[in-house]
C-alpha positions as CSV (number, residue, x, y, z in Angstrom):
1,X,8.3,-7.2,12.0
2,X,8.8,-7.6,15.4
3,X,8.3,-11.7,16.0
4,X,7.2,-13.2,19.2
5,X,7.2,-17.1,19.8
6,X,3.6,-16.9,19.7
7,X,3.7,-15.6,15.7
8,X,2.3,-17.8,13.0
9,X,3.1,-17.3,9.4
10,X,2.5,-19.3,6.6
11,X,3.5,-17.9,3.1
12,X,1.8,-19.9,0.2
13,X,3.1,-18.3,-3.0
14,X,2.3,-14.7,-1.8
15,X,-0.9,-15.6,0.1
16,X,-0.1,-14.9,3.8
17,X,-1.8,-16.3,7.1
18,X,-1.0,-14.2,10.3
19,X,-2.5,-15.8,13.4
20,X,-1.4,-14.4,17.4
21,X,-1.7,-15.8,20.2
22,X,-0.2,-12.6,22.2
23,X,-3.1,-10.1,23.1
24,X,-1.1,-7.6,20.9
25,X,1.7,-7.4,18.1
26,X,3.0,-4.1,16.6
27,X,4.8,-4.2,13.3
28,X,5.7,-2.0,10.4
29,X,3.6,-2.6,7.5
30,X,6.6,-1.1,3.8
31,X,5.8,-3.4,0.8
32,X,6.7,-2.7,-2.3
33,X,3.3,-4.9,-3.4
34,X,-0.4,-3.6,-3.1
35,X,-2.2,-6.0,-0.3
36,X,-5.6,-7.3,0.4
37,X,-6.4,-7.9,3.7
38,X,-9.5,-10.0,5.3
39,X,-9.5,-10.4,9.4
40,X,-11.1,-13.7,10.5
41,X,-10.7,-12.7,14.2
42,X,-9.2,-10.1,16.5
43,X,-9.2,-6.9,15.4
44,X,-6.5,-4.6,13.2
45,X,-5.8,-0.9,13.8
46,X,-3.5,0.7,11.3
47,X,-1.9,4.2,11.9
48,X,-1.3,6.1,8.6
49,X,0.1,9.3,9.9
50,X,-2.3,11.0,11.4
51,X,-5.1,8.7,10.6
52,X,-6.1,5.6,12.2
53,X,-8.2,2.8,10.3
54,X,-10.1,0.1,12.4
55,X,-10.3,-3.6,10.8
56,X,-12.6,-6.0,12.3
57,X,-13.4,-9.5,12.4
58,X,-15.3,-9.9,9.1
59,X,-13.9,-6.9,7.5
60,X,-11.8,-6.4,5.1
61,X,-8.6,-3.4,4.0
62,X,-7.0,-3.0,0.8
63,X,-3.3,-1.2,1.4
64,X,-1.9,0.6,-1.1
65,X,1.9,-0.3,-2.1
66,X,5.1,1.4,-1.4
67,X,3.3,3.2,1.7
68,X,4.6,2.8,5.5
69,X,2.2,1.7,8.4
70,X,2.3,1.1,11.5
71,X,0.1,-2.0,12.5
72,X,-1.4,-3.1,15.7
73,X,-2.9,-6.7,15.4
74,X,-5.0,-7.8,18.9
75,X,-6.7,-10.0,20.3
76,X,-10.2,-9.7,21.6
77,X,-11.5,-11.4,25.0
78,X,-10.9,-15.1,23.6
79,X,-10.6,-14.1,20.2
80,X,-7.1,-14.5,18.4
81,X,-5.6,-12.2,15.7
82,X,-5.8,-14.1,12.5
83,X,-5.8,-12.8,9.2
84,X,-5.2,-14.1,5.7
85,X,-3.7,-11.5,3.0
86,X,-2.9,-11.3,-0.8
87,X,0.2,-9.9,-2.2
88,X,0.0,-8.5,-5.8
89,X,3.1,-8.1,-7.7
90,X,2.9,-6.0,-10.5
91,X,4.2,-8.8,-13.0
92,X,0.7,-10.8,-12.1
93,X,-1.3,-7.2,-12.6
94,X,0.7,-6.9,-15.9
95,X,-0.6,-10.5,-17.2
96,X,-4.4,-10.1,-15.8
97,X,-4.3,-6.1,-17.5
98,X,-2.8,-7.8,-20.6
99,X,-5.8,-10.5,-20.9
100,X,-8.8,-8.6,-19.8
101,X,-11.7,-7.2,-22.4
102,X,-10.4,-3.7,-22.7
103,X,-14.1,-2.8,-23.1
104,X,-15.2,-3.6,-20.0
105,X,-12.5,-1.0,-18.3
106,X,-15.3,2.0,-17.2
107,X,-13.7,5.7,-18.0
108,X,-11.0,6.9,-16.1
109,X,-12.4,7.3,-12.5
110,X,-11.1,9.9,-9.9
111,X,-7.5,8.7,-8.8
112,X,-7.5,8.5,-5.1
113,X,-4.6,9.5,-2.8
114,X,-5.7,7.3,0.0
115,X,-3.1,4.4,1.6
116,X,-5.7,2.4,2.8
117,X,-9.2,1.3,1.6
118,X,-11.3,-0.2,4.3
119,X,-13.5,-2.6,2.4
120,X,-16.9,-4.1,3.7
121,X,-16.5,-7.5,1.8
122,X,-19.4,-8.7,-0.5
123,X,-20.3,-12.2,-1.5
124,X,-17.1,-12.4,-4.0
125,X,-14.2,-11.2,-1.4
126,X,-16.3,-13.8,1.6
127,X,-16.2,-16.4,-0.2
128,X,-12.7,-16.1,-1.9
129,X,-11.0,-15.9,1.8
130,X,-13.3,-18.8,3.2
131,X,-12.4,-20.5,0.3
132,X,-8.4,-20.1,1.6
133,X,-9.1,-21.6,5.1
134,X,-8.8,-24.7,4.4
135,X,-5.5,-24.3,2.9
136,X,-4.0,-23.1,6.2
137,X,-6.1,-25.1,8.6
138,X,-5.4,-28.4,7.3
139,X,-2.1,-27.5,6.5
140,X,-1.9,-28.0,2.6
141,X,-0.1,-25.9,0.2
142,X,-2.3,-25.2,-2.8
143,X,-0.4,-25.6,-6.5
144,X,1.0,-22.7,-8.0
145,X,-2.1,-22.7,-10.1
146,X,-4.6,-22.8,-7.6
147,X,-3.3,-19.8,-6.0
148,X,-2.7,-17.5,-8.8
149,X,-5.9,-18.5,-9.6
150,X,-6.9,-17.1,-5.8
151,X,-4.7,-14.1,-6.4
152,X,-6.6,-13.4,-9.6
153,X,-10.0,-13.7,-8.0
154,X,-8.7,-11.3,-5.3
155,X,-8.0,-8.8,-8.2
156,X,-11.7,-9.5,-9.7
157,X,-13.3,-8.9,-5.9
158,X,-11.5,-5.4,-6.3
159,X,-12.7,-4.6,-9.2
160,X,-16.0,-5.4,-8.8
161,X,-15.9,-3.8,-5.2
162,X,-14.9,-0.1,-7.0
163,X,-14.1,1.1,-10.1
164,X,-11.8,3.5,-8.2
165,X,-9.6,0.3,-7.6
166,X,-8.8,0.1,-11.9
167,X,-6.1,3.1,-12.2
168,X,-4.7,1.8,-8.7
169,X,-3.8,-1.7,-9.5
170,X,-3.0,-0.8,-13.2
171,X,-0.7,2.2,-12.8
172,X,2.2,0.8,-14.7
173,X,3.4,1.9,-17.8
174,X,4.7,0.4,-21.2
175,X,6.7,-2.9,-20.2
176,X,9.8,-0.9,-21.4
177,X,9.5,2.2,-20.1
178,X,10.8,2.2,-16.0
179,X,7.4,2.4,-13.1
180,X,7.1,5.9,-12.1
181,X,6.6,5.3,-9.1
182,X,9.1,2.6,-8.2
183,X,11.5,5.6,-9.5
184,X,10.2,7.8,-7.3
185,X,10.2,6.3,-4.2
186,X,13.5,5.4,-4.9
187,X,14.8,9.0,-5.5
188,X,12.5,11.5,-4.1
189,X,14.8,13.0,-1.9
190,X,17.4,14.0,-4.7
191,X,17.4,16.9,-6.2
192,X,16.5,16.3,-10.0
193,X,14.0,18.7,-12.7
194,X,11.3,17.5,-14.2
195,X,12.9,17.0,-17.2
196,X,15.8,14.9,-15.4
197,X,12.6,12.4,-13.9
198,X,11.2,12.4,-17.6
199,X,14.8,11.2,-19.1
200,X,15.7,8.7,-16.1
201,X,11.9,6.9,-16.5
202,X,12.9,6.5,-20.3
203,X,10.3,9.2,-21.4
204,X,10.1,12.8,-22.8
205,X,8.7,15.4,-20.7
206,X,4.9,15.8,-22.2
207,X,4.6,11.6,-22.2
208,X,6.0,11.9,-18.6
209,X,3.5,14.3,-17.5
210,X,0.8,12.3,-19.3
211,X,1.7,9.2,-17.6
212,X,1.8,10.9,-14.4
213,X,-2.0,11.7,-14.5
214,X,-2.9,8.2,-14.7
215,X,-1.4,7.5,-11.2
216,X,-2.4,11.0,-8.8
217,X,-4.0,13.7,-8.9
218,X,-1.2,15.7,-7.5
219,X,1.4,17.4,-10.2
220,X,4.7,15.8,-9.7
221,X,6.1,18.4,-7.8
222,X,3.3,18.1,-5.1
223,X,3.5,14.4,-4.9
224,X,7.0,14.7,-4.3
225,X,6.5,17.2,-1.7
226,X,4.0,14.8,0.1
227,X,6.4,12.3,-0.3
228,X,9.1,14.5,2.0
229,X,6.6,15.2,4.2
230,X,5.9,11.9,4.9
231,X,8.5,10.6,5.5
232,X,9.9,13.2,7.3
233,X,6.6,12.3,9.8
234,X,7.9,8.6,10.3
235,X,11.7,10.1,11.1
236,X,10.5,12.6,13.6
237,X,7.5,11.0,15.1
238,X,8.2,7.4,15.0
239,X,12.0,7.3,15.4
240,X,12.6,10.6,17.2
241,X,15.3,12.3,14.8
242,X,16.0,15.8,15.1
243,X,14.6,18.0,12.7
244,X,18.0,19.5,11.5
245,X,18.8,15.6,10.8
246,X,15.6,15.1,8.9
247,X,15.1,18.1,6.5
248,X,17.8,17.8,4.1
249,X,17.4,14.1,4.0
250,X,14.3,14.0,2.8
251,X,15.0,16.7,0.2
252,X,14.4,19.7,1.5
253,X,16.7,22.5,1.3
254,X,16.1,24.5,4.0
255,X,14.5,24.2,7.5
256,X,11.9,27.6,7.0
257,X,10.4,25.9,3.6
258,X,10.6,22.5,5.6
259,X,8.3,24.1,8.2
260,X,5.9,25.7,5.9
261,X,5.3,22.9,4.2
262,X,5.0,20.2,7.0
263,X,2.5,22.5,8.6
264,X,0.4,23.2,5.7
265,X,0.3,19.2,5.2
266,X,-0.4,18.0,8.6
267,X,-1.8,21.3,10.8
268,X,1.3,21.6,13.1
269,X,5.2,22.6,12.9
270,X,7.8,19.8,13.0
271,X,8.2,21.1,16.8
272,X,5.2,20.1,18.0
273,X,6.1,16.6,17.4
C-alpha cells in the first residue's frame, strides 16, 4: 500500500480501521483472506478489471480472497475516508463450519464468480460495525475474545445477508486434504494435467473434480484460463509489460491462443491495452 503521513491504521486481531486525511489514497487490495468492508465516511471505488464498484458512506462490500484490486479511498467535501474491515482466515471459518447446526445450511446455492459483493447492510452488519467504533475511537484494544466474537458475528451478518455467501466462505476441503484454491493460485501458470492437480491436492481425479464444483462454476480448465487472463490484465494494463513478456508467464503457450482467449474474456486484443 502506498502510505502517506496522513494514513491511520489500527489492526486489532484482524479487525482493521483505515481513516485519511488526504483527499485521495490508491492502494492495491491481494489478500489471501476473504474481507468485509463497512465505510463510515468518504467514499470507496474499487476497480476489478474492467469493472468498477462504488462504496459509500453507509454501505457496505464483501471482497472475495486471493483476488487483486485496485482501490481508491477519498474524501468527500469535509468528509474523511474511514473504514473498518474484517479479515477472515480460513482457520476461524474452519471452527465456525465445524460448530454450526448442519441443518440449518440451505441446499447448495448457485456458486458465484464475482470478486466483489456490494452489500446494502441490514440491522445485523449496522450494528456489528457501530458496535466496533468505540474500540478505535477511544483507543481500546478489545480481548482476543471479544473480537473473534466480532469476527464471528461478521460471518453470521453474511450469512444471513445471502445464502450465496455459504459455499464462498466454506470452500475448504477435508483438514487433510491441501485448499484447492490456495494450490492454484499458487501454480496456475505451470503446466500440469488434471490428473497432476488431483495428485498434488492429495486427491484422486473424480474426488478432485467433485470438490472443484463446490467452489466455481467453471471446470478447472476454464478457471485456470480466467486465472491467466487475469492476471495477464494487471501485467499489461497496470504495470505496462509487453505482451511477449506476459504470455508465457502466465501460462500460455503461445501468443495467437493468448489473443483468442484474452479477447473472448474481456472484448479487446492484448494490443488495445
Amino acid at each position: 500500500m502506498e502510505q502517506a503521513d496522513s494514513l491511520k491504521t489500527i489492526n486489532y486481531s484482524g479487525i482493521f480501521l483505515s481513516c485519511y486525511s488526504d483527499y485521495s489514497e490508491k492502494c492495491i487490495h491481494a489478500t489471501p483472506e476473504h474481507v468485509l468492508l463497512y465505510l463510515y465516511s468518504g467514499e470507496q471505488v474499487i476497480h476489478d478489471r474492467d469493472k468498477k464498484i462504488t462504496i459509500k458512506a453507509g454501505e457496505c462490500a464483501f471482497i472475495r480472497r486471493d483476488h487483486r484490486l485496485m482501490m481508491y479511498k477519498n474524501s468527500k467535501g469535509s468528509e474523511l475516508y474511514k473504514g473498518i474491515s474484517l479479515t477472515f482466515k480460513r482457520a476461524l471459518l474452519r471452527d465456525f463450519y465445524n460448530k454450526i447446526n448442519k441443518s440449518y445450511i440451505p441446499d447448495p446455492a448457485p456458486i458465484s464468480e464475482k470478486n466483489v459483493f456490494k452489500i446494502q447492510p441490514k440491522a445485523d452488519i449496522s450494528s456489528l460495525f457501530q458496535s466496533l467504533t468505540p474500540y478505535f475511537d477511544e483507543g481500546v484494544k478489545p480481548t482476543e475474545g471479544v473480537a473473534q466474537l466480532k469476527l464471528q458475528e461478521g460471518i453470521y451478518a453474511l450469512l444471513n445477508n445471502s445464502e450465496a455467501f455459504y459455499p464462498i466462505l466454506f470452500d475448504f476441503a477435508e483438514p487433510w486434504k491441501i485448499d484447492i484454491l490456495e494450490f492454484l493460485n499458487e501454480n496456475y501458470m505451470d503446466d500440469l494435467t488434471m490428473e497432476q492437480i488431483a495428485s498434488f491436492t492429495g486427491r484422486s481425479l473424480a474426488t478432485f473434480k467433485r470438490d472443484f464444483k463446490k467452489i466455481s462454476n467453471l471446470t478447472p480448465q476454464k478457471w485456470l484460463i480466467k486465472k491467466r487472463l487475469e492476471m495477464a490484465y494487471i501485467q499489461l494494463k497496470e504495470e505496462k509489460k509487453k505482451i511477449q513478456d506476459v504470455y508465457m508467464e502466465v501460462g500460455f503457450k503461445n501468443p495467437s491462443h493468448f489473443s483468442t482467449a484474452f479477447k473472448k474474456q474481456y472484448g479487446i486484443r492484448p494490443t488495445d491495452l
